[in-house]
VEXDREN-2710 file (C-alpha; in Angstrom, 1 decimal):
% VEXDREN-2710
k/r/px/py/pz
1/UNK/-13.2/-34.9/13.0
2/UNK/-9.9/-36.1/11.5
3/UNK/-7.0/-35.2/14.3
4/UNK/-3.6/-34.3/13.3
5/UNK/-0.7/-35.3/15.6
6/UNK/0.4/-31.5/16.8
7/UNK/3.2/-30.1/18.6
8/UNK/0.2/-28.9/21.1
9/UNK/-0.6/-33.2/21.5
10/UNK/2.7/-34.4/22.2
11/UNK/3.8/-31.6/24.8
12/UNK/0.4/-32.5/26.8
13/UNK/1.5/-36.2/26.4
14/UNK/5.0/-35.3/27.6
15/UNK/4.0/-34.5/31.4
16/UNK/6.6/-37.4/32.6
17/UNK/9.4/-35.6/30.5
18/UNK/8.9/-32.0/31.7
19/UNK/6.7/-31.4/28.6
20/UNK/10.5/-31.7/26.9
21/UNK/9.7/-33.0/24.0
22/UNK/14.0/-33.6/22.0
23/UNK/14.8/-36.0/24.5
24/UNK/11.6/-37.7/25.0
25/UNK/11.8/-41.9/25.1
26/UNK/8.0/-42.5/25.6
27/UNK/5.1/-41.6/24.2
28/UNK/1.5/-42.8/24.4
29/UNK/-1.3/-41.2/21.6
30/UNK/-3.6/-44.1/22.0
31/UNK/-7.5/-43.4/22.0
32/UNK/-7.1/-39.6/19.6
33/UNK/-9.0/-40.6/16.5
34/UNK/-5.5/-39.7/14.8
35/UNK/-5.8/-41.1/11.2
36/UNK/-2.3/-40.8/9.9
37/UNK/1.1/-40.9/11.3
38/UNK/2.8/-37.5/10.0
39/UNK/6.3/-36.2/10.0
40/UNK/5.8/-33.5/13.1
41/UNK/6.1/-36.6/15.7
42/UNK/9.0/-37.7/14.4
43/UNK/10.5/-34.5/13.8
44/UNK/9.9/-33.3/17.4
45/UNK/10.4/-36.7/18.8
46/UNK/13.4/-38.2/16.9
47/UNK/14.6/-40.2/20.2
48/UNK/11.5/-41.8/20.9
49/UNK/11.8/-45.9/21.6
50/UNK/8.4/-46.8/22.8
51/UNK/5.6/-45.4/21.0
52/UNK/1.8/-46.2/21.7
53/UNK/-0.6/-45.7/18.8
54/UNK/-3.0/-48.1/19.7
55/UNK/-6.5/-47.6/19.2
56/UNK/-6.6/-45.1/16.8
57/UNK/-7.9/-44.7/13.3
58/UNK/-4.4/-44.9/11.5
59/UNK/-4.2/-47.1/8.1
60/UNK/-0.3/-46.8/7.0
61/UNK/2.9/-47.1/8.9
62/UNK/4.2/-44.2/7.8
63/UNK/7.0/-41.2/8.9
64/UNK/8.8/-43.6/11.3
65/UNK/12.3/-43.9/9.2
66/UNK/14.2/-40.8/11.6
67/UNK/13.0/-43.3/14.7
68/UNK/16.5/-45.1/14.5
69/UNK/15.9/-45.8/18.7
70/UNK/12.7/-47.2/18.2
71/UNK/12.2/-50.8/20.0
72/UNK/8.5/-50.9/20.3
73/UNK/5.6/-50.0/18.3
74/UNK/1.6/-50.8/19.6
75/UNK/-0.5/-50.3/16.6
76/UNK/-3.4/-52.7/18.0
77/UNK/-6.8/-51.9/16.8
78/UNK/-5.9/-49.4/14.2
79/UNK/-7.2/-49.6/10.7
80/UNK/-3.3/-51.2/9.1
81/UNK/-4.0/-53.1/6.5
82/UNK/-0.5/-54.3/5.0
83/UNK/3.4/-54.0/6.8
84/UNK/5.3/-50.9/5.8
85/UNK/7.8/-48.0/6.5
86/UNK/9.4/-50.0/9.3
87/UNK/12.9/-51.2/7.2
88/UNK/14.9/-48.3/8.7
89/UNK/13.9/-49.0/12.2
90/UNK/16.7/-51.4/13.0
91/UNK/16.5/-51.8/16.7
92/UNK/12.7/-52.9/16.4
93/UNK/12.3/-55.7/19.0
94/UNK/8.1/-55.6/19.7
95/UNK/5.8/-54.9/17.1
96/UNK/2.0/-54.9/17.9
97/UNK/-0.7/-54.7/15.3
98/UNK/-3.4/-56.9/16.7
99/UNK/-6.8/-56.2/15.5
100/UNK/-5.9/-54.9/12.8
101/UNK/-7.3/-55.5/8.7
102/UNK/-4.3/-57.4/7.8
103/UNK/-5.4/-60.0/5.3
104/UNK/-3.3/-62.6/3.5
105/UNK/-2.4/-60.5/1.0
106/UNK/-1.0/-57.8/3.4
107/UNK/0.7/-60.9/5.1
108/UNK/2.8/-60.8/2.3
109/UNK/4.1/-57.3/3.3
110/UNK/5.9/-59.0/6.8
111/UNK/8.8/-59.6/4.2
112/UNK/9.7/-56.4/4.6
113/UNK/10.2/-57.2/8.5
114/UNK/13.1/-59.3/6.9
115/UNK/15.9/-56.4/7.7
116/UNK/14.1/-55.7/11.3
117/UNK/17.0/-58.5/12.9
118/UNK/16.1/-57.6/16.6
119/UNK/12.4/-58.1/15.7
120/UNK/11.7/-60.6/18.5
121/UNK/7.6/-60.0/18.9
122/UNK/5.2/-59.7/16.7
123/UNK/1.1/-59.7/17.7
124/UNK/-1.1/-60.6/14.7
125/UNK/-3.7/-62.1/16.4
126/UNK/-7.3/-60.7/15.5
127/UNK/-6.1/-59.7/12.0
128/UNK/-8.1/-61.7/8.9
129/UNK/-5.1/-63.4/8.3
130/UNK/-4.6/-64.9/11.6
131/UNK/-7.6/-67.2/10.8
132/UNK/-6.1/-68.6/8.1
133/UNK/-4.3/-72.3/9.3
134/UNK/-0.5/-72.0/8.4
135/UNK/-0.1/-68.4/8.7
136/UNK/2.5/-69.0/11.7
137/UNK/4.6/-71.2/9.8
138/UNK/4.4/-69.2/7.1
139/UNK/5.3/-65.9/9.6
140/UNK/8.0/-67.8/11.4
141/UNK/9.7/-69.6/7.9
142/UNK/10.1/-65.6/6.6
143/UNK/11.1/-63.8/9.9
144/UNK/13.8/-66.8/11.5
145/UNK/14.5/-63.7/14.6
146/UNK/11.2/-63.9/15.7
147/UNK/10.6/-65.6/19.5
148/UNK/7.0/-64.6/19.9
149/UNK/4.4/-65.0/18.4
END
């Protein structure tokens, strides 16, 4: 069945944090079957800088924008097929979207990485695109920040 990220969710997930969820830094929703990112997490999470959303069914980056504290994002083995809703994110240092569907057309979308200047890591690897010979240069020529790859 399709899960929704619920106030219900994130207070379970919040244990560390008192169940508190205003203040909370951390969160890991990996392994839900969520299939979209919507607005309750970041509305009851605004200060959230790490969030884990690996292994999930999730296609789009989505409702991240109010995350201005976010510095590191696992989306590995989601369903993400091109790079979006991550330009407001400004202190985005770790980006992970291995196994992903990201082909070379959605390699395109990394421009939009382009005003992410603390983006330092970035995981592709396992993506379609990965297999394609130049794809690092081609990452590393349009995202200069980037140490890891």
């Amino acid at each position: 069945k399709m899960v929704q990220i619920s106030e219900e969710m994130l207070r379970g997930r919040a244990e560390h944090n008192d169940r508190c969820l205003a203040n909370l830094k951390e969160i890991s929703l990996h392994q839900q079957n969520i299939e979209s990112i919507n607005r309750a997490l970041t509305r009851m999470c605004p200060e959230l800088e790490i969030l884990y959303l690996q292994h999930n069914l999730i296609s789009k980056i989505e409702n991240l924008r109010r995350l201005r504290d976010l510095d590191y994002l696992n989306m590995a083995l989601n369903n993400v097929t091109v790079i979006s809703g991550l330009e407001r994110n400004e202190k985005l240092r770790k980006l992970d979207l291995t196994v992903n569907f990201i082909d070379l057309d959605g390699l395109l979308t990394i421009e939009r990485l382009k005003s992410n200047h603390q983006l330092e890591e970035l995981y592709l690897v396992g993506n379609p695109c990965a297999e394609f010979q130049g794809y690092r240069h081609y990452v590393i020529g349009t995202l200069p920040q980037l140490q890891r790859l």
